[in-house]
N, C-alpha and C positions, 0 to 999 in steps of 0.2 A: 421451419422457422428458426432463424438465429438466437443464439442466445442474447438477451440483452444487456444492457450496461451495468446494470447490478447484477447479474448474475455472471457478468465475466469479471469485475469487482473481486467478487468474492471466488470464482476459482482462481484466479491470478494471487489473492490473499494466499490460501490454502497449497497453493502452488510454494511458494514463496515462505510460508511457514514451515512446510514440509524439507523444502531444500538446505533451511538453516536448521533444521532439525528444533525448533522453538513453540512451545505454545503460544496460546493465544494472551495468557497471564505473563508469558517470559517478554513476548512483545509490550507490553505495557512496562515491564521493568527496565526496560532498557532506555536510558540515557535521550532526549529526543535530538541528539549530534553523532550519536552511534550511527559508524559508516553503513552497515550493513541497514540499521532499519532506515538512512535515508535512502540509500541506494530500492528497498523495498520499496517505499514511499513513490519515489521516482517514475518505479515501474508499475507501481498502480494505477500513478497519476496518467503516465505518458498510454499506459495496455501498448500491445503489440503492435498496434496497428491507429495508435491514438485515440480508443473509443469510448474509453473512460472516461468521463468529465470530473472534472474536480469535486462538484456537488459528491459526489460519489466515493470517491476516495475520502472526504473530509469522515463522510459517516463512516469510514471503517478504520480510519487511523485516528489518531490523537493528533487535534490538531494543531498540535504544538511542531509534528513531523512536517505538516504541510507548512507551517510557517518556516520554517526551516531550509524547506525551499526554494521560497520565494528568493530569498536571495542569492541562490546560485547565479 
């Protein structure tokens, strides 16, 4: 059985925190037009392969980052 959508959520998070070397607290402190946490954002929203829906992404970012990309 596949992982599901919250469960690839949160390894793509954890992915993603790990690569900017950031906790979970430094994510919160950062700015929500900071490249790196939109760029994050992006890729949680988009996952690999598109499977993360937004509902999804809203519950693990602030959703200030999602509004953020709306208007890209």
């Amino acid at each position: 059985m596949g992982e599901s959508a919250e469960q690839k959520a949160e390894r793509l998070a954890q992915e993603e925190l790990k690569k900017r070397k950031w906790t979970e607290a430094e994510l919160g402190r950062r700015k929500k037009t900071n490249r790196e946490k939109v760029a994050t954002a992006r890729r949680l929203r988009d996952g690999d392969d598109g499977g993360v829906n937004r509902a999804t992404v809203e519950d693990r970012q602030p959703h200030t980052v999602v509004n953020s990309l709306q208007s890209k």
